[in-house]
N, C-alpha and C positions, 0 to 999 in steps of 0.2 A: 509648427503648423504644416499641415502633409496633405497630398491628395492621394487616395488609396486606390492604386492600381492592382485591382483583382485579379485581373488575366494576367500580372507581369508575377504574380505571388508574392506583393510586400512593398514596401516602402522603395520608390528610384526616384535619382536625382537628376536633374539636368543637368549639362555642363558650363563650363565659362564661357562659351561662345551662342548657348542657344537664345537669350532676350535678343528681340528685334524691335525697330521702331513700332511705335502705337498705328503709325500710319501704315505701314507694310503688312499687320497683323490684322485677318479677319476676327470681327467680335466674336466673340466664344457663343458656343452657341448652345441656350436651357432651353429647359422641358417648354416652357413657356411662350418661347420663339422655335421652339425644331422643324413646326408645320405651319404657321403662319402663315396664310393666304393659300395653303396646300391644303384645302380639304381634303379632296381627291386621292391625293398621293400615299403610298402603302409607302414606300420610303423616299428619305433628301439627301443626295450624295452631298457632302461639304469637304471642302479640299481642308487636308490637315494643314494648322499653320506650321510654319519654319521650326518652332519649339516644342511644337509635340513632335515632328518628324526627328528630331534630332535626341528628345527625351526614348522616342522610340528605337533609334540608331543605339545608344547610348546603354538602352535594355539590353539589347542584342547581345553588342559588345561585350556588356560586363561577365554574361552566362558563358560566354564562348573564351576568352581569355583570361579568366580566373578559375579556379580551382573553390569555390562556393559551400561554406559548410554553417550553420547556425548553431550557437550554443543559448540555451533560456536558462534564467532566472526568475526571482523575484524576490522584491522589496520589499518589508515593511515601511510603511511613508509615515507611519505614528508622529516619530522626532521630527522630521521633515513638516508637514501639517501644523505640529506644534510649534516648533521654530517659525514657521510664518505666519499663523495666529497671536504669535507674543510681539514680533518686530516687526509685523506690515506697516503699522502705521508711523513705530518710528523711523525706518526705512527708508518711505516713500518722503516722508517731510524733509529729513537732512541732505538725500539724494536726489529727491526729485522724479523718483520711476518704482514701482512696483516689484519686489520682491516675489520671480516668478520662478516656476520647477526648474525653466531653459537653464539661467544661469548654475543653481545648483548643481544638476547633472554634468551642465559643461565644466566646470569647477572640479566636480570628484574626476571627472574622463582625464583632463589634464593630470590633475596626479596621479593617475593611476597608469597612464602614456609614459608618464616618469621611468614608475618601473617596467612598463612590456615594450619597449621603445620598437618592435616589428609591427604592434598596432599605427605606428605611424609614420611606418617605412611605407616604401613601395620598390616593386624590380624593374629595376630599368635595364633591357638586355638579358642580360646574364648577372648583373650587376642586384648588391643590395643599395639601397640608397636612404642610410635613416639620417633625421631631421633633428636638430636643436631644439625648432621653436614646432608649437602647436596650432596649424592655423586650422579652426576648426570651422567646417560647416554647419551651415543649419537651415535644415531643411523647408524651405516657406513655402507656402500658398498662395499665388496669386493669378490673378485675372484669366490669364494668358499659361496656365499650366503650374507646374512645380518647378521652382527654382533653387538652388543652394549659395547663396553670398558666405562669405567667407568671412569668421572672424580672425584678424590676425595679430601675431603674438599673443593665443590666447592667455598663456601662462603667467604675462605678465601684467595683468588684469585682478581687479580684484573682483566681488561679486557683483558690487554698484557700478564697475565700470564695463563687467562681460554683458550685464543684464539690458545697458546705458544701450552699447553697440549691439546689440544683439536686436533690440527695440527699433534702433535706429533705418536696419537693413532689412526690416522686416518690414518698415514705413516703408523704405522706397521701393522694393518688393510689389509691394500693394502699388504704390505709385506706377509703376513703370519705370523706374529711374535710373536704376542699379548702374553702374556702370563696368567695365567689364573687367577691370582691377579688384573687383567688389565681387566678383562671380571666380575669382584665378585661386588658384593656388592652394587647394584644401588640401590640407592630411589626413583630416578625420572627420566622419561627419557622425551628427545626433539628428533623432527625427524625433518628432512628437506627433502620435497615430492615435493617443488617448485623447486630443480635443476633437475628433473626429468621434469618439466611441468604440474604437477599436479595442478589445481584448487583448489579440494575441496577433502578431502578424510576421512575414521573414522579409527582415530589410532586405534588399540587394544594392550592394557597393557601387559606391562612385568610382570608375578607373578613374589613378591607378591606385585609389587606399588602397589601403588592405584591410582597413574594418568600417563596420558604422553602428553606431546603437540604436535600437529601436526603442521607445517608452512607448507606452499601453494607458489605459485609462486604469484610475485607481479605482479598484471595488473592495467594496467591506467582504471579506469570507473570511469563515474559522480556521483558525489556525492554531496548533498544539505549540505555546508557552510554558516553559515547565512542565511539561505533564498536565496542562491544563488547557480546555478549548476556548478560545477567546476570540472575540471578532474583531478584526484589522483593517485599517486600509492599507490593501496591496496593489502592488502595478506588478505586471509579469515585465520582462526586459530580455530585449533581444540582440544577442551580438554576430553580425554577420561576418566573415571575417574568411582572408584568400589563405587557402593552408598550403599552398607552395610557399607563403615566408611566415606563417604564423601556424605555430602547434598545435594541437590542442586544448594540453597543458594551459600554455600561453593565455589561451583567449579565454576558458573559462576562468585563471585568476585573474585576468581583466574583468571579469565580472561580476567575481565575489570580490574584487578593493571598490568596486562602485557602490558595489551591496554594504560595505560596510561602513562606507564614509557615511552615506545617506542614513542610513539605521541608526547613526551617534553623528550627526555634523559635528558635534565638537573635534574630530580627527582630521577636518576638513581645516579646521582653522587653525590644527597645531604639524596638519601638513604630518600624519603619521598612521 
């Protein structure tokens, strides 16, 4: 869940320091309240809060000390769709939570971080600095701006328990709650810009990843199977990713092991 910054050009994240208390933080302010008791007035100056000023810092940052390049794809979600049309509802019953894209995607990103292990590096200095475990962001929506909580040890997770925590930090997201353990320490982050209605859009990294995935909203369009025109549902997909420690190479087959986990999830579950 993502709030789409058009002037930043794509999906940005906050960092671990930007929630502030409820009390410190002016109410956000809608179309519905912007003029309220201002007839009169052609505009309302409103002071930014602390988390947009630092979402905004934070934009800055990333354009200015990385090296920013996007690669696209896109999915067929066919299998995907179908896998969660056969097992939602035994799913939900033995685990207790909903069988959503999040988990899936985070699921193939983890293995496929297996093999490009610079997608989950970062430079520190002069220095490369790659990582064991996958602590993966994800991207949320709430009240008070965009947030990213961290899930950690993604890898060691299975789909009921990425989907469990994933659900979890998204509640306290919406809450206000997160704490700032819960905001630290990401490798990799995912967004989700398709429950917004988003097409097509250019994430921009959280320092100091060096990548993040953008998902898109699935649309039916034809597409040539066989030699034959067939209508699909596709989501386009986008990897942004810092090419001072990641190739080219590199990041496009990070794109296509995503592509093809999701297209046969069975490769997801035999981990190949």
């Amino acid at each position: 869940m993502l709030r789409h910054l058009e002037d930043a050009g794509g999906w940005a994240s906050a960092p671990a320091s930007a929630p502030a208390s409820a009390s410190a933080e002016p109410r956000p302010v809608t179309p519905a309240t912007a003029f309220r008791g201002a007839a009169d007035e052609e505009e309302r100056v409103v002071p930014m809060s602390r988390i947009r000023q630092r979402i905004a810092e934070r934009l800055v940052q990333s354009q200015r000390t990385a090296a920013i390049l996007t690669t696209f794809n896109e999915i067929d979600m066919s299998a995907v769709l179908d896998l969660r049309s056969r097992h939602r509802d035994a799913f939900e019953k033995k685990h207790g939570i909903k069988l959503g894209f999040m988990s899936l995607f985070g699921h193939a990103c983890v293995l496929a971080l297996g093999e490009i292990p610079e997608l989950n590096a970062e430079i520190r200095g002069t220095d490369i600095v790659y990582r064991r475990s996958v602590h993966l962001g994800v991207a949320v929506g709430s009240p008070r701006g965009l947030v990213v909580p961290v899930v950690k040890r993604a890898e060691a997770l299975d789909f009921a328990g990425l989907e469990r925590e994933i659900a979890r930090l998204a509640g306290r997201a919406r809450d206000g709650t997160l704490s700032l353990d819960e905001l630290s320490g990401g490798t990799f982050t995912i967004s989700n810009g398709g429950v917004y209605g988003s097409l097509l859009s250019t994430p921009i990294l959280n320092p100091p990843q060096s990548g993040i995935l953008g998902m898109h909203k699935i649309e039916k369009r034809p597409v040539a199977v066989n030699d034959q025109v067939v209508i699909r549902p596709m989501m386009y997909v986008a990897l942004s990713y810092d090419h001072r420690i990641v190739d080219g190479e590199q990041a496009v087959t990070f794109v296509v092991r995503v592509k093809e986990r999701l297209e046969d999830p069975e490769r997801m579950l035999l981990n190949v």
